[in-house]
ROSE-844087 format. One record per residue: residue number from 1; x, y, z of N, C-alpha, C in turn; residue in three letters. Coordinates in pm, whole numbers. Atoms other than C-alpha are relative to their C-alpha. Layout:
// residues N
R num    n_x    n_y    n_z   ca_x   ca_y   ca_z    c_x    c_y    c_z residuo
R NUM      X      Y      Z      X      Y      Z      X      Y      Z     ala
...
//
This chain:
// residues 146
R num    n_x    n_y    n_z   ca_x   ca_y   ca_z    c_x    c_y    c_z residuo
R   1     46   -129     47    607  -1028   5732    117     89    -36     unk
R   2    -84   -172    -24    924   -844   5770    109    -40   -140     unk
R   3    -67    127    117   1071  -1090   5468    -66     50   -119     unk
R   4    147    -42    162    769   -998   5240      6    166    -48     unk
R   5    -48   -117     44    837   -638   5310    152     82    -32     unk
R   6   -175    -53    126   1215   -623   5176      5    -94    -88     unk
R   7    -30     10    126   1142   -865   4908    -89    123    -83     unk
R   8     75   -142     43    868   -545   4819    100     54    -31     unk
R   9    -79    -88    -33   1136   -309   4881    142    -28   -101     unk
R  10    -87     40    139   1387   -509   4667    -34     -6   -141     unk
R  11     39     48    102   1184   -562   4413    -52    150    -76     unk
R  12      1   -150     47   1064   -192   4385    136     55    -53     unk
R  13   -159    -18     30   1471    -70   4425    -15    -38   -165     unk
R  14    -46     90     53   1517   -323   4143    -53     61   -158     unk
R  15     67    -94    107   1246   -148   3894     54    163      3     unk
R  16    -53    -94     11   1358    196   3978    133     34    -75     unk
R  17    -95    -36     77   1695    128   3882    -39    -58   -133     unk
R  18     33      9    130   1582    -81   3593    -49    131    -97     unk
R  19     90    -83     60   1350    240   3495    110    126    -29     unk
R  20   -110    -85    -31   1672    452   3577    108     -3   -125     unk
R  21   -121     45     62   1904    260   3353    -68    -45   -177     unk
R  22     41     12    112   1682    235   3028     78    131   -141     unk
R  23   -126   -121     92   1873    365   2702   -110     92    -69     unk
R  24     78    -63    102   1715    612   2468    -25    -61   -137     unk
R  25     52     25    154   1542    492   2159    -66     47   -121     unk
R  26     37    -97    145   1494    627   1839   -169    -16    -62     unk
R  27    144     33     77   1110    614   1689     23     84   -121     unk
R  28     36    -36    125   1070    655   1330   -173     27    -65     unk
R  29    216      7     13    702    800   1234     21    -16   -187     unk
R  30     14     18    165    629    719    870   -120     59    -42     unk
R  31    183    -46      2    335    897    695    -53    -93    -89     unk
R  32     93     41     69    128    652    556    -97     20    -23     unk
R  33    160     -4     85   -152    695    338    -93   -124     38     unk
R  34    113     80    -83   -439    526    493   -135    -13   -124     unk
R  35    104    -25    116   -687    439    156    -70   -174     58     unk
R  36    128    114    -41  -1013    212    286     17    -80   -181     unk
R  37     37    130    115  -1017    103   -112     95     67   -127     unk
R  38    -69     -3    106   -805    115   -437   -110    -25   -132     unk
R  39     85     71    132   -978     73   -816    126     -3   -102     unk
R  40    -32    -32     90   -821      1  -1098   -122     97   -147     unk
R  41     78    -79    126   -927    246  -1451     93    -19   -107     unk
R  42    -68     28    100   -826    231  -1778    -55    -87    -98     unk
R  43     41     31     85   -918    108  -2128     36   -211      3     unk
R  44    -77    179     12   -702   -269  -2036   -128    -32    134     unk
R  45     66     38    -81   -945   -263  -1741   -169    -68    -17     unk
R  46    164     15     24  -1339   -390  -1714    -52    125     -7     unk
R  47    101   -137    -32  -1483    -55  -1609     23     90    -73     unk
R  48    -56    -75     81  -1279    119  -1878     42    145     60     unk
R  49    -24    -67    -94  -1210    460  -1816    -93    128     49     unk
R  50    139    -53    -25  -1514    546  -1642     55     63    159     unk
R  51    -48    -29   -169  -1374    728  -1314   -131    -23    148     unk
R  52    145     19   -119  -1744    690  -1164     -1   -123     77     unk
R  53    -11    170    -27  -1713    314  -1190     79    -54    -22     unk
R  54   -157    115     18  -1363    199  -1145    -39   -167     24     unk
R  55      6    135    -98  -1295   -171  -1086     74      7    143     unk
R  56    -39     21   -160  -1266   -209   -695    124   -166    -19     unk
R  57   -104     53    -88   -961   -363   -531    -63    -69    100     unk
R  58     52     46   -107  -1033   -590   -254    170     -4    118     unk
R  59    -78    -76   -106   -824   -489     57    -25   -161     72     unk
R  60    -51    114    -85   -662   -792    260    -54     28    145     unk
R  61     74    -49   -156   -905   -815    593    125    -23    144     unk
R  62   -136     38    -93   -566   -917    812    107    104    -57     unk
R  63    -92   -126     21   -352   -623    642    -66    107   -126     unk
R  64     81   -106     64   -520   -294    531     41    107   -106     unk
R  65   -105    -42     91   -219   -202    319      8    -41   -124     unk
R  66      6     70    104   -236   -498     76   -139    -10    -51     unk
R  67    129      5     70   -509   -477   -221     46    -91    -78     unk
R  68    -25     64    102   -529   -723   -431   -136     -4   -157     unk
R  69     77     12     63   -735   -794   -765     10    -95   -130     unk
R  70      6     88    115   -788  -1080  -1005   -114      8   -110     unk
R  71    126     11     95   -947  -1096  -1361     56     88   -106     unk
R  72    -77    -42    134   -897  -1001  -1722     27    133    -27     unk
R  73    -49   -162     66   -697   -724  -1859     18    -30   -146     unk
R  74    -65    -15    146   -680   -638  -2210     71     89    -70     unk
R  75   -110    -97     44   -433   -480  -2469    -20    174     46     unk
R  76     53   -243    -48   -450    -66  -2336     74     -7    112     unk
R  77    -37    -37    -32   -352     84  -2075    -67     21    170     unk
R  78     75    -13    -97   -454    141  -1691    109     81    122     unk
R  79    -47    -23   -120   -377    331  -1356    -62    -12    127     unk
R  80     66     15   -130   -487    312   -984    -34    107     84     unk
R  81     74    -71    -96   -689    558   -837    -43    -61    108     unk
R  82     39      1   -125   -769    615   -467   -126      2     32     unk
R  83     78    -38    -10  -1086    726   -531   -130     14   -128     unk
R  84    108      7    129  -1429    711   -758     -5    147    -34     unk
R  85     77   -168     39  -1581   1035   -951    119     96     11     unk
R  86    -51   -112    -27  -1265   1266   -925    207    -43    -53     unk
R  87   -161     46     93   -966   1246  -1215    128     89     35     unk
R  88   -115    -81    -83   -763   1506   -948     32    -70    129     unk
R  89    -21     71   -116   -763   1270   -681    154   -103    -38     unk
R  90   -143    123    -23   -407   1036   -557    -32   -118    -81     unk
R  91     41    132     96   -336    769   -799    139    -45     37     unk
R  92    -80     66      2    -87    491   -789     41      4    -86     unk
R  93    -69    -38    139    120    513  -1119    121    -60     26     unk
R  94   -145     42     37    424    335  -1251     92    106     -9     unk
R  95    -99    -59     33    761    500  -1264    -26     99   -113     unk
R  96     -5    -80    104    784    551  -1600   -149      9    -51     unk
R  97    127     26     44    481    640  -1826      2   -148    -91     unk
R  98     28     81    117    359    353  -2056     94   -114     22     unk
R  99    -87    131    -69    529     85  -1829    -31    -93    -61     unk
R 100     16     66     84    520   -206  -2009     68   -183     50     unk
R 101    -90    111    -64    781   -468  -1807   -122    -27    148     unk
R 102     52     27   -120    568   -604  -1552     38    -88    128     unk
R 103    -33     23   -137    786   -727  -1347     96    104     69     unk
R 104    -48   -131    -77    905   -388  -1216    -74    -20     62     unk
R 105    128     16   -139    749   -392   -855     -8    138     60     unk
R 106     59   -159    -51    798      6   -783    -91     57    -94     unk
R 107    125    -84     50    484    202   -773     85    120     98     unk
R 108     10   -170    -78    445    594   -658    -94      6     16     unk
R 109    134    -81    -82    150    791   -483     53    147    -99     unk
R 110    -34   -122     24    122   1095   -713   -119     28     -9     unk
R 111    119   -100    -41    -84   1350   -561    -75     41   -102     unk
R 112     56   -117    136   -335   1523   -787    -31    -78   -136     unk
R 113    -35     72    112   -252   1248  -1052     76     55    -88     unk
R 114   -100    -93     91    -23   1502  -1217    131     -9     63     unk
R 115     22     70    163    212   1368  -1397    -35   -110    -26     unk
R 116    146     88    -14    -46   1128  -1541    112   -132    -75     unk
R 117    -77    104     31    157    760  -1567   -108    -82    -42     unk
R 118     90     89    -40     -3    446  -1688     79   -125    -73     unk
R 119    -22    163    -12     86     64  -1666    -85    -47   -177     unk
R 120     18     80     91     88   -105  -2064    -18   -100     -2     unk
R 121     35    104      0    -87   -412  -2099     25    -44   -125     unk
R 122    -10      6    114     62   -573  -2394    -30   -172    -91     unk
R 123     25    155     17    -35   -918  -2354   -170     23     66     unk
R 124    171    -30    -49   -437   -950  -2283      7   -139     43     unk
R 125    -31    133    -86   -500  -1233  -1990    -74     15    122     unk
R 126     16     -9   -127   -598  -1296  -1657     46     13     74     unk
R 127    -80    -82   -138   -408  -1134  -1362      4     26    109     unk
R 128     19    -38   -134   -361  -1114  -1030     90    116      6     unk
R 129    -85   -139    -88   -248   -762   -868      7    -41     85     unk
R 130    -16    -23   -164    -95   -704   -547     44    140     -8     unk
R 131   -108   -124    -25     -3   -369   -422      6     11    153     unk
R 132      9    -12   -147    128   -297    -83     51    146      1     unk
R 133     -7   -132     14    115     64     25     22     54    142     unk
R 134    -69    -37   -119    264     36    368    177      5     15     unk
R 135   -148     -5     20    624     -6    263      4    173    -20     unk
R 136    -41   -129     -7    723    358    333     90     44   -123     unk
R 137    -94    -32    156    960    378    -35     75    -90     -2     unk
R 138     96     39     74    915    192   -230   -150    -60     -1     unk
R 139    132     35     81    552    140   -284     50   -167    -84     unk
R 140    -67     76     89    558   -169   -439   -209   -113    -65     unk
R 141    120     48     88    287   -388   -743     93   -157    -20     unk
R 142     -9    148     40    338   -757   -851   -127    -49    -72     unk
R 143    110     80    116    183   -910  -1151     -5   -129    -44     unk
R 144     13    223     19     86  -1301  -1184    -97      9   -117     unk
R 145     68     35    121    -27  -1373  -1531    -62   -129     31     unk
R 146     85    138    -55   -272  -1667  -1429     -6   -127   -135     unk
//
């Protein structure tokens, strides 16, 4: 018994100083934008640019960051709204306007949608998107011509 109560007694000691001797660590908070669903809009898109009835994104059920979306785009133009019914709502947008290189992989979050960017489709095809919108800066898109 008297064995059991100083390995206790050591073993407490042992955490105290452990708990004693811990360094300080830095936490970084990031603000991520938390969006349940993405659409694409736009004349290169299916839904054209009907803000009521974007084409939906389908959101990766194992990471809630990555949207992806396959299926034809044609010659025009498109951007990524956050949201249906409301052409003042957060949109995803290329750098420049009237992007055109698709293998640039930075996107932005611009609030409001002002100033209004949009991704050139200059080849008409079938496509996979990705966007991931947990990378804290860069934002980032990837385009697979299928």
């Amino acid at each position: 018994m008297k064995n059991i109560k100083l390995s206790l007694s050591m073993l407490l000691l042992g955490i105290i100083v452990l708990t004693a001797c811990e360094k300080t660590k830095n936490i970084t908070i990031y603000n991520v934008p938390v969006y349940e669903q993405l659409y694409l809009v736009g004349d290169a898109t299916p839904a054209g640019w009907d803000i009521g009835k974007p084409t939906p994104m389908i959101v990766d059920p194992n990471d809630p960051f990555t949207f992806t979306w396959t299926g034809p785009l044609t010659v025009g133009n498109f951007k990524i709204p956050t949201t249906t019914g409301n052409w003042g709502c957060d949109f995803f947008m290329p750098v420049v306007n009237d992007e055109s290189d698709l293998t640039k992989t930075t996107i932005q979050l611009v609030k409001g949608g002002n100033p209004d960017k949009k991704w050139k489709i200059t080849v008409a095809g079938t496509y996979k998107i990705t966007i991931n919108i947990l990378d804290p800066g860069p934002y980032t898109i990837k385009f697979v011509k299928q």
